[in-house]
C-alpha positions as CSV (number, residue, x, y, z in Angstrom):
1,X,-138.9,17.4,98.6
2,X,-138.6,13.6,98.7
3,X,-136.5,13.5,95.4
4,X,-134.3,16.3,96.8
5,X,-133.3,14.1,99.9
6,X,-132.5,10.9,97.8
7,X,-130.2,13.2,95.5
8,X,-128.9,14.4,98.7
9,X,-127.9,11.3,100.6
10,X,-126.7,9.7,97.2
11,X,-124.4,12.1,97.1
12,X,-123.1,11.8,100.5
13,X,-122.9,7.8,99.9
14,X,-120.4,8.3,97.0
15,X,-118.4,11.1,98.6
16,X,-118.1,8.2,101.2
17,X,-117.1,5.7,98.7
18,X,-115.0,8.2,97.4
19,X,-112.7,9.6,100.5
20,X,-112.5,5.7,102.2
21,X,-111.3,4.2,98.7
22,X,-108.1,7.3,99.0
23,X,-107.4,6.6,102.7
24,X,-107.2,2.8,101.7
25,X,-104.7,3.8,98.7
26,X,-102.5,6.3,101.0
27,X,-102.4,3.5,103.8
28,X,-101.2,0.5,101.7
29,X,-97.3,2.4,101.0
30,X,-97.7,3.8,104.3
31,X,-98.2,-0.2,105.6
32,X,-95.1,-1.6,103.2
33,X,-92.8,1.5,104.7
34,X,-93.3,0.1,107.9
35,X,-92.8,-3.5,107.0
36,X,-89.6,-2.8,105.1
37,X,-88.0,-1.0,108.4
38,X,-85.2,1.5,107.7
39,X,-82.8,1.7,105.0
40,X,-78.9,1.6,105.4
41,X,-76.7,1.1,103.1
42,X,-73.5,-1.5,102.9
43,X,-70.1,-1.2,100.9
44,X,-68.9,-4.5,100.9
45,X,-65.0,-4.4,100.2
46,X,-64.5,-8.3,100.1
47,X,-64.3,-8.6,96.4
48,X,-62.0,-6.8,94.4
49,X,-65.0,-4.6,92.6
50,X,-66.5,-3.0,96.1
51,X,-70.6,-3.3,96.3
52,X,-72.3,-1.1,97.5
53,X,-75.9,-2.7,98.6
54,X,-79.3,-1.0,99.8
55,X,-81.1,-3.0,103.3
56,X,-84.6,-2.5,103.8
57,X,-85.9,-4.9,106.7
58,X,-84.8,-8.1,106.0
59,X,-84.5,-7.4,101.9
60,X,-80.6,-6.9,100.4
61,X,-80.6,-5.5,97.4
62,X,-77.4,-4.7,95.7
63,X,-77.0,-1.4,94.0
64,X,-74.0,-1.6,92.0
65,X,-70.1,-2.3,92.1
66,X,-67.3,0.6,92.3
67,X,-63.8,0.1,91.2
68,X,-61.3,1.3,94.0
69,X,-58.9,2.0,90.8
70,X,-60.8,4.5,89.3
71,X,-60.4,8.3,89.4
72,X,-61.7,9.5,93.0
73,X,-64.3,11.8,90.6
74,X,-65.6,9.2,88.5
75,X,-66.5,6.7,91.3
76,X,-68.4,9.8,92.9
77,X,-70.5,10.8,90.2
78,X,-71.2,6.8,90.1
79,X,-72.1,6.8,93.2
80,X,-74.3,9.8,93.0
81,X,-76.3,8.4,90.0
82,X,-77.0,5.1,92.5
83,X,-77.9,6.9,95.2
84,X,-80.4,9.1,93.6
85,X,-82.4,6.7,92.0
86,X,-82.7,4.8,95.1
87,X,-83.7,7.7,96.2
88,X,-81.4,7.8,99.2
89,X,-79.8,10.8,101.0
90,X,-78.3,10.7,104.6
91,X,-78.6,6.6,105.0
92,X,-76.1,5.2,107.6
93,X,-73.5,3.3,105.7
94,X,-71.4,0.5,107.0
95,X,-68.2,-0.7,105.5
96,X,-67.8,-4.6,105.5
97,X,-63.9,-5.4,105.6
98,X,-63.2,-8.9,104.3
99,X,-62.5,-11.8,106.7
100,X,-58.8,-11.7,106.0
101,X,-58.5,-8.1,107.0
102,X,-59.1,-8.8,110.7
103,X,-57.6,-10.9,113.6
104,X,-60.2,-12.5,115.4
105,X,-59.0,-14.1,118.3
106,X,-61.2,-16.0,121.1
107,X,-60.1,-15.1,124.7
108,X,-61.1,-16.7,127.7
109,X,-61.9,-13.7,130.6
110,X,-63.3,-13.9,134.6
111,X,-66.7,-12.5,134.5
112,X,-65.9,-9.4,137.1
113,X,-64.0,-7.6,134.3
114,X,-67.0,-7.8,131.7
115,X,-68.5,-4.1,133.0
116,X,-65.2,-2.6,131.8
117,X,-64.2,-5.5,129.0
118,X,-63.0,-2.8,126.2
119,X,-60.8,-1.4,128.6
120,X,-59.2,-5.1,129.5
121,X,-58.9,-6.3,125.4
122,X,-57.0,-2.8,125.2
123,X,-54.1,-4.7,127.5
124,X,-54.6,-7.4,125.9
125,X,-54.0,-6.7,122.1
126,X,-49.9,-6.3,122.4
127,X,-50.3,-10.4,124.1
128,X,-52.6,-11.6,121.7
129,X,-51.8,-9.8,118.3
130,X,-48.7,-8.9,116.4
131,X,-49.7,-5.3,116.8
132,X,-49.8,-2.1,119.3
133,X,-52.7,-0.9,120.9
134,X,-52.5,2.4,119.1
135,X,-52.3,0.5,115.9
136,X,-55.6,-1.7,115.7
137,X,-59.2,-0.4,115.3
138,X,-60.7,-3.3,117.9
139,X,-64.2,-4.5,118.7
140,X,-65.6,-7.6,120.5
141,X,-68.5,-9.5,121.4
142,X,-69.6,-12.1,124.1
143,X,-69.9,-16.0,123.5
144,X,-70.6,-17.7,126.2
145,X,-71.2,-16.8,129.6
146,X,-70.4,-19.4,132.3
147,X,-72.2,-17.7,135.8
148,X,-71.2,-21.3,137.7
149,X,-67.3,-20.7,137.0
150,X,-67.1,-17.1,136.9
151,X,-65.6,-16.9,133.3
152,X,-67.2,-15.8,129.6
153,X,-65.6,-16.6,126.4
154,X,-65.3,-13.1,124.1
155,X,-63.9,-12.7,120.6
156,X,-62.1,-9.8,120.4
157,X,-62.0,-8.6,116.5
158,X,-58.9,-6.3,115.8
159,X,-58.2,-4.6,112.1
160,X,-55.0,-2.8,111.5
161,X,-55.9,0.9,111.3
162,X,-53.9,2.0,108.5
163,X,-55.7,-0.1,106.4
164,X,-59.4,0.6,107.6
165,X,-58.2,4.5,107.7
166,X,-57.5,3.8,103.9
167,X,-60.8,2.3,103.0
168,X,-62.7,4.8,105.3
169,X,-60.7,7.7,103.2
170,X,-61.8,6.0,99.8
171,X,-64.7,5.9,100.9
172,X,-65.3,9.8,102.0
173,X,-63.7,10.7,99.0
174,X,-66.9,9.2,96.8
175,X,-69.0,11.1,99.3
176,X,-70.1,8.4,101.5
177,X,-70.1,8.8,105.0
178,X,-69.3,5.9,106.8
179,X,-70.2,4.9,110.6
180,X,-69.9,1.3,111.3
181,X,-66.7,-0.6,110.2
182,X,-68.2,-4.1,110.2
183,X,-66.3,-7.7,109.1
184,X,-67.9,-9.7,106.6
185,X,-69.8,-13.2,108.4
186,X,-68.8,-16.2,106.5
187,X,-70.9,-17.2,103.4
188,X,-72.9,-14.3,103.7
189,X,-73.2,-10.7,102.8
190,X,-73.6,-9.1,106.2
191,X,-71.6,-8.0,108.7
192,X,-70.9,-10.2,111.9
193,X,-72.3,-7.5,114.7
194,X,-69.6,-5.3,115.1
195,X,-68.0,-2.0,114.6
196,X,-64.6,-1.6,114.9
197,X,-65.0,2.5,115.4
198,X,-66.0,2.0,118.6
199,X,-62.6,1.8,119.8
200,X,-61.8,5.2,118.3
201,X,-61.0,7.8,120.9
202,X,-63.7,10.4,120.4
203,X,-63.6,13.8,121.7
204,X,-65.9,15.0,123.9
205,X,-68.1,17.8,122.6
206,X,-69.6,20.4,124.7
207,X,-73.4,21.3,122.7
208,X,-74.9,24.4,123.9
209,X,-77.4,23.1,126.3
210,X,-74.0,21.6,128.1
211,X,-72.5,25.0,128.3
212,X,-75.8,27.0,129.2
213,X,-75.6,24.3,132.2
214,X,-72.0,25.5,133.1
215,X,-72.3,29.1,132.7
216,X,-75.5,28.9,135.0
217,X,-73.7,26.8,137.6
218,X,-70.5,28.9,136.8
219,X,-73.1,32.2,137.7
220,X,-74.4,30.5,141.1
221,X,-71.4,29.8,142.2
222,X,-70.3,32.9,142.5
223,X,-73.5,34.7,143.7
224,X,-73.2,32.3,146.5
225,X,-69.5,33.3,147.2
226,X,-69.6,36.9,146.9
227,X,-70.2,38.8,149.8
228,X,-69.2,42.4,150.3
229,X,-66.3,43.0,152.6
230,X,-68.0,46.6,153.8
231,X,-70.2,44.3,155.6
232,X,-68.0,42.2,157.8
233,X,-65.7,45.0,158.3
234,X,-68.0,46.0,161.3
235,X,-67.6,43.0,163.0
236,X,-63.9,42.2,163.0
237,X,-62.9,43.8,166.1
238,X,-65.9,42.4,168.3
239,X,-64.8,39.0,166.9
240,X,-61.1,39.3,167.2
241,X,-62.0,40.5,170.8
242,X,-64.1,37.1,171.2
243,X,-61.2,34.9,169.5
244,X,-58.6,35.8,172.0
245,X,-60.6,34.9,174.9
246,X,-61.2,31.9,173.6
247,X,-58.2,30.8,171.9
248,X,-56.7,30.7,175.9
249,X,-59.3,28.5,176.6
250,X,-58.9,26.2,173.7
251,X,-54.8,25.6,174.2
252,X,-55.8,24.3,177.5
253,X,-58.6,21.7,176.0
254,X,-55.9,20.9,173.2
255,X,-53.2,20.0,175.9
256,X,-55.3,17.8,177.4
257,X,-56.7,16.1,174.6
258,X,-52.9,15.6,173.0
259,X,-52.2,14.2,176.6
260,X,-55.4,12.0,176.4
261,X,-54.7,10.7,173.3
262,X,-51.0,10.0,173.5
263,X,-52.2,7.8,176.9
264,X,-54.7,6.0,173.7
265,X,-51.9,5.1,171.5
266,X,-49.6,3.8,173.9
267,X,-52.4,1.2,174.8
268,X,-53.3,0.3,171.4
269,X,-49.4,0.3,170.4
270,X,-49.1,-3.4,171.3
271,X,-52.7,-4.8,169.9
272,X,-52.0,-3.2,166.8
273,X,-49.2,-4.7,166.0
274,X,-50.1,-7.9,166.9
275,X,-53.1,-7.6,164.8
276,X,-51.5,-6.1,162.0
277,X,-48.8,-9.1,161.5
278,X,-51.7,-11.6,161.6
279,X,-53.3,-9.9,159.0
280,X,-50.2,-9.5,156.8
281,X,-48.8,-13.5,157.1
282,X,-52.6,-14.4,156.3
283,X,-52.2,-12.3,153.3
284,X,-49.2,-14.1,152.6
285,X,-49.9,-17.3,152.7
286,X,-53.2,-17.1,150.7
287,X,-51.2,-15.2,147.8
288,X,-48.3,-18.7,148.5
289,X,-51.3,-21.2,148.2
290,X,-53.0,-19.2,145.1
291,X,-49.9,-18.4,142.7
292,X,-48.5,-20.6,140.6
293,X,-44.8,-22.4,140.7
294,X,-43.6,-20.5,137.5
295,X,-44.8,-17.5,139.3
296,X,-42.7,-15.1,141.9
297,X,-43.0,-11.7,143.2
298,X,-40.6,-8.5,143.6
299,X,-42.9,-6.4,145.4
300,X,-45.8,-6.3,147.8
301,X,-47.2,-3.9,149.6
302,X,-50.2,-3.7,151.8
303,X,-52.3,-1.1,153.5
304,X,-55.6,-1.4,155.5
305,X,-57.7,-2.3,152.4
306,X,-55.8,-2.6,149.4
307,X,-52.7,-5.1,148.4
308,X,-50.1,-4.5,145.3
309,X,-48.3,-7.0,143.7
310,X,-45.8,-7.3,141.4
311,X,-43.6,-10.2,139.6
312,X,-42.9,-12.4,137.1
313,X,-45.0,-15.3,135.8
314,X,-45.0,-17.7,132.7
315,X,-48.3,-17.1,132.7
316,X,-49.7,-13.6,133.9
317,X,-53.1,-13.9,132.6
318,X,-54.4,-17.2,134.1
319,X,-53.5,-15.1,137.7
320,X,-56.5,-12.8,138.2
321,X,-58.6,-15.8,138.4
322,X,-56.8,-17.6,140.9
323,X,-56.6,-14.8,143.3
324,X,-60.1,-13.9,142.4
325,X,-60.8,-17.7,143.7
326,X,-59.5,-16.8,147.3
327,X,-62.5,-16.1,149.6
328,X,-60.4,-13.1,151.6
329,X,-59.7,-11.2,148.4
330,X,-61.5,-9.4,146.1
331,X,-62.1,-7.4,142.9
332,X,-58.1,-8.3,141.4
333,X,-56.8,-6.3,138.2
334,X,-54.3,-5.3,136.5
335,X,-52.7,-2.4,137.7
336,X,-50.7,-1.6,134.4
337,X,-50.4,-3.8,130.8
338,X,-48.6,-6.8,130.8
339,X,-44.9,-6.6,129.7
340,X,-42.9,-9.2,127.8
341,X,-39.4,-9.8,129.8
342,X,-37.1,-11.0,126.7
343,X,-34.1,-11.2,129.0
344,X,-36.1,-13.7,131.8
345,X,-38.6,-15.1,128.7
346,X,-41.6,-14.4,131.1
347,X,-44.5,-12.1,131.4
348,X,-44.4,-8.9,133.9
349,X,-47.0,-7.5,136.1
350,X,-48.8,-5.4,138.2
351,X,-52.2,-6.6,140.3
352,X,-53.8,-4.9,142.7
353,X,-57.0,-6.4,144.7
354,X,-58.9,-5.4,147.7
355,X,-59.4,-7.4,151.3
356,X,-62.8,-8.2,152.2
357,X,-64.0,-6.1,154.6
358,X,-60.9,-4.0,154.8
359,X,-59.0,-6.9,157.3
360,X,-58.8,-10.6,158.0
């Protein structure tokens, strides 16, 4: 009996041995798989011979070059062949445009517009590159921020979109499937940050959950509207009976009220205009103070809350900040893009900005 229980818990001891020795051999790939973090792939189109490169973690390994001269077919059975034995299928890829593809230019910007900062580069690209706005693939990112002035430095990165649209077709035609457009950093092999698609229109798709969601709300809706005629029919003629009494009485509250209130505005007629000019020639001579000499305007108009400008200035940009500097104003912006006058050799524009609460 004794022998039979040492057999017994010897082989328990090795089974032991046995399954902790696997679960230490499955956990040390499992342990580098983690380390190495996901894998995306990289065509670098800098050098004449494109390279296409495999990043795991912090690792760049490069998987071979492809020759943008060769047959569309050839370069994708190439590419295929790398692919496989790196045993890749649906990695993201980003395409790295050389330095000299882009126009990077560094704008300075007042820090109320940075919430919607794509949307003010859009106006600016037609000022600060040789191109349309329809023309560039554009992204940007933030330098500095300076909270004590108001103002951040961005660097707006803009690529002509014929030639990205080129690459990105090359590039589908070898079967890749690219999803960032990146620029190559300086001295290295990765991108600076970027992706240049982002400035792409992109449809809005509806997925199924979105149009359950409508054709229930679309379905509520009308169960709340619909109401059978048959049953109010019984009640028109007690109502209409009720209405005509009533409507007597109401003409006679009505023509006293209209008398009432026309009594109102005759004693208000006066304040309110006094009050009203103050308000507008303070307007006026904060907008005199904050613009510029090489600045005039052709139009302003003013309601209870809102003021519209518009002019001509040598400089149109440097005047958001400025009126964005007077304490009785608020929230300036460009009302349309800035237009180049060739006949006066001076800068258009439109500005719109609010008065703090809605007087002065």
């Amino acid at each position: 009996m004794a022998t039979s229980l040492t057999n017994a818990n010897d082989l328990i001891s090795r089974f032991l041995s046995w399954w902790m020795a696997e679960l230490s051999g499955m956990w040390r790939p499992l342990r580098t798989m983690m380390r190495s973090g996901p894998k995306t792939l990289t065509l670098d189109t800098s050098e004449q011979q494109w390279a296409l490169r495999l990043k795991k973690g912090a690792r760049l390994q490069e998987l071979g070059r492809l020759d943008s001269q060769l047959p569309s077919a050839a370069v994708r059975k190439t590419v295929g062949i790398l692919l496989s034995k790196a045993k890749l299928r649906n990695a993201e890829l980003t395409i790295l445009l050389r330095d000299s593809r882009s126009l990077r230019r560094p704008l300075e910007m007042p820090a109320i517009a940075e919430p919607n900062l794509r949307q003010a580069l859009f106006f600016e690209i037609e000022r600060q590159t040789p191109f349309r706005a329809e023309d560039v693939y554009f992204d940007y990112h933030v330098l500095v921020r300076r909270p004590e002035s108001k103002r951040l430095t961005v660097e707006m990165i803009a690529a002509p979109r014929s030639e990205v649209d080129a690459i990105l077709g090359q590039a589908r035609d070898w079967g890749l499937q690219p999803s960032i457009v990146d620029v190559v950093a300086r001295n290295s092999q990765s991108g600076i940050g970027i992706n240049l698609l982002k400035s792409d229109a992109v449809s809005t798709r509806w997925s199924s959950s979105r149009v359950a969601s409508a054709l229930i709300a679309i379905f509520l809706v009308a169960a709340v509207l619909y109401v059978p005629v048959n049953q109010l029919s019984g009640e028109d003629d007690s109502l209409a009976a009720l209405v005509t009494v009533e409507s007597a009485q109401a003409k006679l509250v009505l023509a006293k009220r209209e008398e009432l209130e026309e009594t109102i505005r005759a004693a208000k007629f006066l304040h309110e205009r006094k009050r009203n000019s103050a308000r507008e020639l303070a307007v006026l001579n904060e907008l005199t103070k904050a613009l510029p000499d090489n600045t005039w305007l052709s139009r302003l108009s003013q309601n209870k809350d809102e003021v519209k400008i518009s002019g001509y200035s040598a400089a149109a940009s440097e005047l958001i900040p400025r009126i964005d500097s007077v304490p009785l104003f608020k929230n300036p912006t460009f009302a349309s893009p800035i237009v180049q006058d060739a006949e006066r050799k001076l800068e258009r524009f439109d500005i719109s900005f609010e008065l703090k609460g809605g007087r002065l």
